[in-house]
C-alpha positions in Angstrom: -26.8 -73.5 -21.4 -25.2 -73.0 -24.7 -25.7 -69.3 -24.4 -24.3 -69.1 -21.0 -21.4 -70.9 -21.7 -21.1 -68.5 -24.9 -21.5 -65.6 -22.0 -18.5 -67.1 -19.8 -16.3 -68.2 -23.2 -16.2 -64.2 -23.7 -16.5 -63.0 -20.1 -12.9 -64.6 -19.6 -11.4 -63.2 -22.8 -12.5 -59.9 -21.8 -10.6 -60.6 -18.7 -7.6 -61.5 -20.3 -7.5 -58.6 -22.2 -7.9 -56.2 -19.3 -11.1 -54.9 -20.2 -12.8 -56.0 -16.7 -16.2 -54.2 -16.7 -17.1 -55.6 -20.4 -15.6 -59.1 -18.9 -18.0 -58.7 -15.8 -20.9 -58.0 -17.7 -20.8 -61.2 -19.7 -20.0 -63.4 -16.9 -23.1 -62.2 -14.7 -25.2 -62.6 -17.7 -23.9 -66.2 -17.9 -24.0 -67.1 -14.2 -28.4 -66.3 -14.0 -28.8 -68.4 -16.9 -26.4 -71.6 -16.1 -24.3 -70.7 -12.7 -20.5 -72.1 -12.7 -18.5 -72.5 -9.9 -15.2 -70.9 -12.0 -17.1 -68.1 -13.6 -18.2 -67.4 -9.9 -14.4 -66.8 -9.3 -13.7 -64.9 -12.5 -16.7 -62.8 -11.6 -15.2 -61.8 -8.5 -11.7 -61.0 -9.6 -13.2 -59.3 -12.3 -16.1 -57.2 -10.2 -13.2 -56.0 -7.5 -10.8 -54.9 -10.5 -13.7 -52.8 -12.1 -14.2 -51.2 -8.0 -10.3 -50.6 -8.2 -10.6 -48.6 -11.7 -13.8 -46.8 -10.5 -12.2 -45.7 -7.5 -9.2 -44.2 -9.4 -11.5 -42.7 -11.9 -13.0 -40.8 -8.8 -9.7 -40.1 -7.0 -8.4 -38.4 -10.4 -11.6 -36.3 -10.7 -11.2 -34.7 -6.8 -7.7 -34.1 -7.5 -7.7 -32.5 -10.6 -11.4 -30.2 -8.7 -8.7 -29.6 -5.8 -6.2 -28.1 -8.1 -8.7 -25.9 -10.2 -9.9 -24.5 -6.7 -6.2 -24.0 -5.8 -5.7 -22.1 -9.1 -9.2 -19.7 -8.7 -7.9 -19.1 -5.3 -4.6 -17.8 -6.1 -5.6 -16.1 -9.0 -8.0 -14.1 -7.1 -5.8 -13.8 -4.4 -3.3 -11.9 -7.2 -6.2 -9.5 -8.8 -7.4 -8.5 -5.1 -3.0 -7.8 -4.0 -3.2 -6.1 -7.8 -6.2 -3.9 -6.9 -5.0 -3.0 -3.4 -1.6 -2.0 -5.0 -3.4 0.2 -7.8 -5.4 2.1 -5.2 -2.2 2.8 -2.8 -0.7 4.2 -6.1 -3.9 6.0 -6.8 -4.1 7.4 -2.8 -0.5 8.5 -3.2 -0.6 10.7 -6.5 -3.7 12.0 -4.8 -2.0 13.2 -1.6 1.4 14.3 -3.5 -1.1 16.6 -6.0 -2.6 18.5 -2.7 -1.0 21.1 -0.4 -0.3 19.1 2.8 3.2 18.0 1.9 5.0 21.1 -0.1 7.8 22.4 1.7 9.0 25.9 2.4 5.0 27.1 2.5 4.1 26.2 6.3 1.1 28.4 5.6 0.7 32.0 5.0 -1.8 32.6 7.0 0.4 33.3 10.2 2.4 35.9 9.5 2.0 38.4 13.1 1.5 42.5 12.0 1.4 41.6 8.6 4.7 41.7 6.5 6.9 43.4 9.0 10.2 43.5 6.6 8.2 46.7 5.1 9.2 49.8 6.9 7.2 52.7 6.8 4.3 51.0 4.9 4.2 50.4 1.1 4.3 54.1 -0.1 0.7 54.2 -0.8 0.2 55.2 2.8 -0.2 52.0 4.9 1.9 52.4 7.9 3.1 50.1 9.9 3.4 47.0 8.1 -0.2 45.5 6.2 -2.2 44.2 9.1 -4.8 42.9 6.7 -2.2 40.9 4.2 -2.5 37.7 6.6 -6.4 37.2 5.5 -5.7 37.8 1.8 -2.3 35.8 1.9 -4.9 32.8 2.8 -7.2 33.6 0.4 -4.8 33.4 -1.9 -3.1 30.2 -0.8 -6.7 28.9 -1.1 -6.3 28.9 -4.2 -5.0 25.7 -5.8 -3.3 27.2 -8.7 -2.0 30.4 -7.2 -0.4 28.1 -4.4 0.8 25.9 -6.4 2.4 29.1 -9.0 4.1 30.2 -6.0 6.1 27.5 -5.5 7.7 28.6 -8.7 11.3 30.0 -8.5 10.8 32.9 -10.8 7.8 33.8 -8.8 9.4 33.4 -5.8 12.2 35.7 -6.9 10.2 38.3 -8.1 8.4 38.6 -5.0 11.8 39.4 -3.6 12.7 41.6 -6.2 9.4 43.4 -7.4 11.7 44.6 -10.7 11.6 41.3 -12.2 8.0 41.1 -12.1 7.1 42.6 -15.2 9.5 40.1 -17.1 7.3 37.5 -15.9 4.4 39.0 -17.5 5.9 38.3 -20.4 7.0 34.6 -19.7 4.6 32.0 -21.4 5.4 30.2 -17.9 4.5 32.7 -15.5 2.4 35.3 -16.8 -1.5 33.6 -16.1 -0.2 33.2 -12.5 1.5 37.0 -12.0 -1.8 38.2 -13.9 -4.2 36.2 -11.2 -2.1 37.1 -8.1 -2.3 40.5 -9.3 -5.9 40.3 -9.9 -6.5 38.4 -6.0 -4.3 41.5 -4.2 -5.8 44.1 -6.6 -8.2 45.3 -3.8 -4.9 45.6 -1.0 -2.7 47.0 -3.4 -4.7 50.3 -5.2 -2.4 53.2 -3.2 0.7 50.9 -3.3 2.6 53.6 -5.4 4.2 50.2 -7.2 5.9 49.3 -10.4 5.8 51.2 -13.4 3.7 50.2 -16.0 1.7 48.3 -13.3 -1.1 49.9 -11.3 -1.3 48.7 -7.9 2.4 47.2 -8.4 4.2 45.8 -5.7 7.0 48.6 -5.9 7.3 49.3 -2.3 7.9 46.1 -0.7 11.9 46.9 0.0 11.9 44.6 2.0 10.4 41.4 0.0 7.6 38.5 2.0 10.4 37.8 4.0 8.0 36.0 6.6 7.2 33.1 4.3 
């Protein structure tokens, strides 16, 4: 008895002080050795107020899992939008870099009787316009470099004007691409007569690649 009342003296400071689970513990350890009619009541107040605190303890642990999940979701949410963004960018540069969009080409390959602004054939003896320039015209625009070269103004000029092409040979700019499109119509262009100081020029086109 002295010990339960001991128990019960302790259990109902604890409750006065707030601190209800240490308060319950004490007053169920005094009410199985010497049961009391008002600890029973101060073990009740004090057992619901510890259910009250647990439950709390519990609510604040789903919300803050509820906001971590919200957080993982809309960070991943931002990586995957990130991602889908760098590979449109990616796509883009890809299909700007090829030859599907450069203007002014509309392909080579289509050019009816070969160059027919070149009357009388290009002096080496190739009457009637070059028949066979359409299949090296698309050999040479199969070439990424070359058909990317001839996109170039200067180039573009000097196809026009065959007297300028040796000045490109000597631009830092233009020369690898004159010397490889000279090299890629070599076999076309051995009785063209041509451009001094240039076998196999492209002297006698009077009439320039006015079907591009």
């Amino acid at each position: 008895p002295d010990s339960a009342k001991a128990l019960r003296i302790r259990g109902k400071s604890f409750k006065a002080l707030g601190e209800y689970d240490k308060s319950r513990r004490d007053l169920s350890a005094s009410q199985t050795i010497d049961y009391d009619d008002g600890a029973a009541e101060d073990l009740k107040f004090v057992t619901e107020k510890v259910k009250e605190a647990e439950a709390e303890v519990v609510k604040v642990r789903i919300e803050e899992q509820e906001k971590a999940m919200k957080r993982a979701t809309e960070i991943k949410k931002r990586q995957e939008e990130e991602e889908a963004e760098r590979m449109r960018e990616a796509e883009e540069e890809e299909d700007a870099g090829g030859m599907g969009d450069m203007p002014g080409m509309g392909g080579m390959g289509g050019m009816p009787g070969g160059m027919g602004g070149m009357p009388g054939g290009m002096g080496g003896g190739m009457p009637g316009g070059m028949g066979g320039m359409g299949g090296l015209m698309a050999e040479v625009m199969s070439d990424p470099e070359l058909a990317a070269g001839l996109q170039n103004p200067k180039i573009m000029a000097a196809l026009s004007d065959p007297s300028k092409m040796m000045g490109l040979m000597n631009d830092p700019e233009t020369a690898p691409i004159v010397q490889k499109l000279m090299t890629k119509l070599g076999p076309m262009m051995g009785g063209m007569g041509g451009m001094p100081g240039m076998p196999g020029g492209m002297g006698g086109m009077p009439g320039g690649m006015g079907g591009m």
